[in-house]
C-alpha positions as CSV (number, residue, x, y, z in Angstrom):
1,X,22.3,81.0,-23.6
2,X,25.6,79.6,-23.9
3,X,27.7,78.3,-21.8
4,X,31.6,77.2,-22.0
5,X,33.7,74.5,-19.9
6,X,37.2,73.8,-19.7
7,X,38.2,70.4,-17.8
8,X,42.2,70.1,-17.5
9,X,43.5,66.5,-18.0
10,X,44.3,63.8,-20.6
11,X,40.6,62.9,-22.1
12,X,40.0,59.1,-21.1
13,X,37.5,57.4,-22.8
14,X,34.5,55.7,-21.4
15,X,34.7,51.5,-21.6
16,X,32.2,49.1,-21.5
17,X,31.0,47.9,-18.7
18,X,32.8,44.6,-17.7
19,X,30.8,41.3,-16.8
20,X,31.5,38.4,-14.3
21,X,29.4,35.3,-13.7
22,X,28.4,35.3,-9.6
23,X,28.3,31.7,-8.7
24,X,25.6,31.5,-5.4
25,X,24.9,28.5,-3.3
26,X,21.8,28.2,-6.2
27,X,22.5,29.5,-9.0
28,X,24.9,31.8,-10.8
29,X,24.0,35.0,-13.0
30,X,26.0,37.8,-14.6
31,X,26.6,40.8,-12.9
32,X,28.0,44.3,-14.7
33,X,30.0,46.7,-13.2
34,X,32.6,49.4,-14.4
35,X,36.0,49.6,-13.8
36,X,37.2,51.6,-10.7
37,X,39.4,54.4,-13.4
38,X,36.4,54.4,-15.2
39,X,34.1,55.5,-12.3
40,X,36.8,58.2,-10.8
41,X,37.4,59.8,-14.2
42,X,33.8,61.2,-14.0
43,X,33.3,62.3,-10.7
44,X,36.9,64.2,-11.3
45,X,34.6,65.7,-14.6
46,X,32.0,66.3,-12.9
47,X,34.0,68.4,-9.7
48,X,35.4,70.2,-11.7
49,X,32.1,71.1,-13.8
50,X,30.3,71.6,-10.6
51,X,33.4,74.4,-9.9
52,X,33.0,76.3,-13.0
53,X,29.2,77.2,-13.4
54,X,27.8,80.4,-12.6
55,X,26.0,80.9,-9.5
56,X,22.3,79.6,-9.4
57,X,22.6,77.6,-12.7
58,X,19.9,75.7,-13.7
59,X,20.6,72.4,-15.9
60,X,19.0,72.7,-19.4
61,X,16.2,71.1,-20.5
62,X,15.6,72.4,-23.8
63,X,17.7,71.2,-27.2
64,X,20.6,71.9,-27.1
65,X,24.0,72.6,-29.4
66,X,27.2,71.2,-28.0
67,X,31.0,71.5,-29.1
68,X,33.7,69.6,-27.6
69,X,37.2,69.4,-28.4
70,X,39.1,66.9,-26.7
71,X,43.2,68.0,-26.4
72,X,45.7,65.3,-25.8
73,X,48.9,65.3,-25.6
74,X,51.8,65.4,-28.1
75,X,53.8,62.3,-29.0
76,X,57.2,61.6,-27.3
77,X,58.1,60.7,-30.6
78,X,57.5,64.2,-32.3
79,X,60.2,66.0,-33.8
80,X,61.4,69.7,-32.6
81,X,60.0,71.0,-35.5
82,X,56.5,69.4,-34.9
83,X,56.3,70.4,-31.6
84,X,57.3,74.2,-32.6
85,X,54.6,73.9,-35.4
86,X,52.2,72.7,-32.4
87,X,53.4,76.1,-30.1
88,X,52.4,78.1,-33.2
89,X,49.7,77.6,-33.6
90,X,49.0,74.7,-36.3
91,X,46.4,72.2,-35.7
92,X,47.1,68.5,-35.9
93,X,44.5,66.2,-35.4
94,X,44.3,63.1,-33.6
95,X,43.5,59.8,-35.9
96,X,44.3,57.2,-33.4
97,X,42.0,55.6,-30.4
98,X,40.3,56.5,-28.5
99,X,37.4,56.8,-31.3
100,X,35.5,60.1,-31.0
101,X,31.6,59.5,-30.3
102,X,31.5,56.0,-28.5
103,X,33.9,56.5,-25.9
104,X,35.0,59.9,-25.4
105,X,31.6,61.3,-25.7
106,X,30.0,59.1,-24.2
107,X,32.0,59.3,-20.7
108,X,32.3,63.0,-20.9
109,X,28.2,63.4,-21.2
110,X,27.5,60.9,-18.7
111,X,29.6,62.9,-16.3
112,X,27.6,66.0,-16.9
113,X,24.0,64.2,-16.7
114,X,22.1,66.1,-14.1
115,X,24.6,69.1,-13.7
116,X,24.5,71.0,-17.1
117,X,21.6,69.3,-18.3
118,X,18.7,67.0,-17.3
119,X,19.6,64.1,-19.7
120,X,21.6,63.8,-22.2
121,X,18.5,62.9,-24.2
122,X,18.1,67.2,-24.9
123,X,21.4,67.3,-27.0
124,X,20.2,67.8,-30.6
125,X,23.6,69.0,-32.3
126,X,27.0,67.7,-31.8
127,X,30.3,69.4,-33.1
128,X,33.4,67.5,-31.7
129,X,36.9,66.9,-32.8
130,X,40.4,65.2,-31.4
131,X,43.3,67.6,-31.7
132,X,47.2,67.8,-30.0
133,X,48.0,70.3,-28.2
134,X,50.5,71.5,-25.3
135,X,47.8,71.4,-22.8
136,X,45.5,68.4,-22.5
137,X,42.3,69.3,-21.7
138,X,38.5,68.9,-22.7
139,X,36.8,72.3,-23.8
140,X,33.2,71.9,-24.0
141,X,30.8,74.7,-25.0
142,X,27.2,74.1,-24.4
143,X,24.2,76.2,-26.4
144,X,20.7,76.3,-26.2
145,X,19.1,76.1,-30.0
C-alpha cells in the first residue's frame, strides 16, 4: 500500500528540548520542555495529515519505506536567471541548515506518530532530500515493504 502527503509550509526543524533548573522551597532539579514554535509546528503537521487520509485509514504497523522531500523557499538573493532555472524545472538542492535527519526528520515523524503509523519504530527505509522550489512544502510518501 502506498500512501502520499503533501503538507504546505516552510519545513521547520525539530530543536532540542530546552532545560531550566526549578529552584523549590527544598530543593531544585532540571525540568525539559520544548519551545512553544516547536510544539505548534506539529499539531499544524499533524491537522493537516489528519485532513488528507482516506476514509477509515488504519495507521501502519508493518515496515515501512518512506520518502520525504522537504521544499524551501528560494533565496532573496537569487538572480532572475536562477529563479527562471528554478520555474523550469531544474533542481537545486539545499546545503545549508537545517541538517536533514536530526531535525527535519525528526519533527516531521514525531508529528505523524499515531496517525500514519503506530511508532516510528516500523520505518525500515528512508529516502529524503532538501531542495528549492517556488512552493514550500513537505511531500512525504509512505510505503509498506
Amino acid at each position: 500500500m502506498t500512501l502520499k502527503l503533501e503538507i504546505l509550509g516552510i519545513p521547520q526543524p525539530k530543536q532540542s528540548a530546552r532545560f531550566r533548573i526549578q529552584k523549590t522551597a527544598r530543593k531544585s532539579f532540571v525540568r525539559s520542555y520544548q519551545k512553544v514554535e516547536v510544539i505548534q509546528n506539529e499539531r499544524n503537521i499533524a491537522f493537516d495529515v489528519k485532513s488528507q487520509l482516506p476514509k477509515g485509514f488504519i495507521p501502519f504497523r508493518t515496515a515501512l519505506r518512506v520518502k520525504v522531500t522537504f521544499v524551501f523557499p528560494p533565496l532573496k538573493g537569487w538572480s532572475k536567471k536562477k529563479l527562471e532555472q528554478l520555474e523550469a524545472g531544474t533542481k537545486f538542492y539545499k546545503t545549508t541548515k537545517p541538517d536533514l535527519t536530526d531535525n527535519l526528520m525528526k519533527g516531521t515523524m514525531d508529528a505523524m506518530n499515531g496517525i500514519i503509523f503506530t511508532d516510528d519504530a516500523v520505518i525500515a527505509k528512508v529516502e529524503s532530500e532538501k531542495i528549492f522550489g517556488s512552493i514550500p512544502r513537505i511531500e512525504i510518501e509512505f510505503e509498506t515493504i
